[in-house]
N, C-alpha and C positions, 0 to 999 in steps of 0.2 A: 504494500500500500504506500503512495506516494501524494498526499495532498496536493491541492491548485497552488494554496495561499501562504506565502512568503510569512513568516511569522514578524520578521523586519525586513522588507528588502532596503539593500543599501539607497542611502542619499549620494546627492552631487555633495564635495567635497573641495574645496580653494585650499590652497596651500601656496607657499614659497619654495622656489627652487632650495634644495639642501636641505630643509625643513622635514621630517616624517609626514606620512599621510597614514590614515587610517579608512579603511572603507569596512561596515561594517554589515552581519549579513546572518537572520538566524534562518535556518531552512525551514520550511516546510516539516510539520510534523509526517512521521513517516512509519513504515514496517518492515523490514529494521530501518535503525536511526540512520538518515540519509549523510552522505558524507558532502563534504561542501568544496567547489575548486574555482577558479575564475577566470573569468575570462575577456583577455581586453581588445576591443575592435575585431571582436568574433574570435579572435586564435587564442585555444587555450594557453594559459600560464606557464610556463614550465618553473617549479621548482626547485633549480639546477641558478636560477639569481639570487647571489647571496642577500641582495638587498630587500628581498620577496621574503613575507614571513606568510604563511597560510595559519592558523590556529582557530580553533574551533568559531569559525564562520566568516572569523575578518581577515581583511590584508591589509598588511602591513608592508608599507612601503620606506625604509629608514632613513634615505637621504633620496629626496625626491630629484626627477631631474626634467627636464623640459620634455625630454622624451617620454617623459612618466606620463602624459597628458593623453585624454582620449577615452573612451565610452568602457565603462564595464561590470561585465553580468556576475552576477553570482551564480552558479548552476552544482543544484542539489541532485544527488542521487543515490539510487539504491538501486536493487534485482526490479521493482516494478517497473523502474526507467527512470528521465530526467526533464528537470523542469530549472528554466530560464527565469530568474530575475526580470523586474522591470530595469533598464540600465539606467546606471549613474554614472555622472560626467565627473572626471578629475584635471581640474585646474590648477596648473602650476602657473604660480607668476616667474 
């Protein structure tokens, strides 16, 4: 079982270049607990950048960077399958 409804989907988020960002993100209630990853301008995350923190639902961004800018989903999932976030915009000045 995978729920519709985003229990928080993330907000847009401004920040300053070098500054952390936080986007945050609780899934979908689920059967089993859906696990949570992200995803920015459509292409998943890989968690291979040190600067990427994944932890139970948010990302963590440490030292932001201009590049860091640009639309992103939270996307929950389990065995019933996987559900999209509404997206949020992360602004770097």
């Amino acid at each position: 079982v995978l729920r519709e409804d985003f229990r928080q989907p993330p907000g847009d988020v401004v920040v300053v270049a070098g500054e952390p960002a936080v986007l945050e993100c609780v899934p979908p209630r689920g059967h089993p607990e859906p696990s949570v990853s992200w995803k920015k301008n459509g292409a998943r995350l890989s968690d291979k950048d040190e600067r990427l923190t994944i932890r139970g639902g948010k990302l963590m961004v440490a030292s932001t960077r201009k590049s860091d800018a640009g639309v992103y989903v939270c996307v929950a999932t389990n065995v019933a399958g996987e559900r999209d976030s509404e997206p949020a915009e992360l602004v770097v000045f």
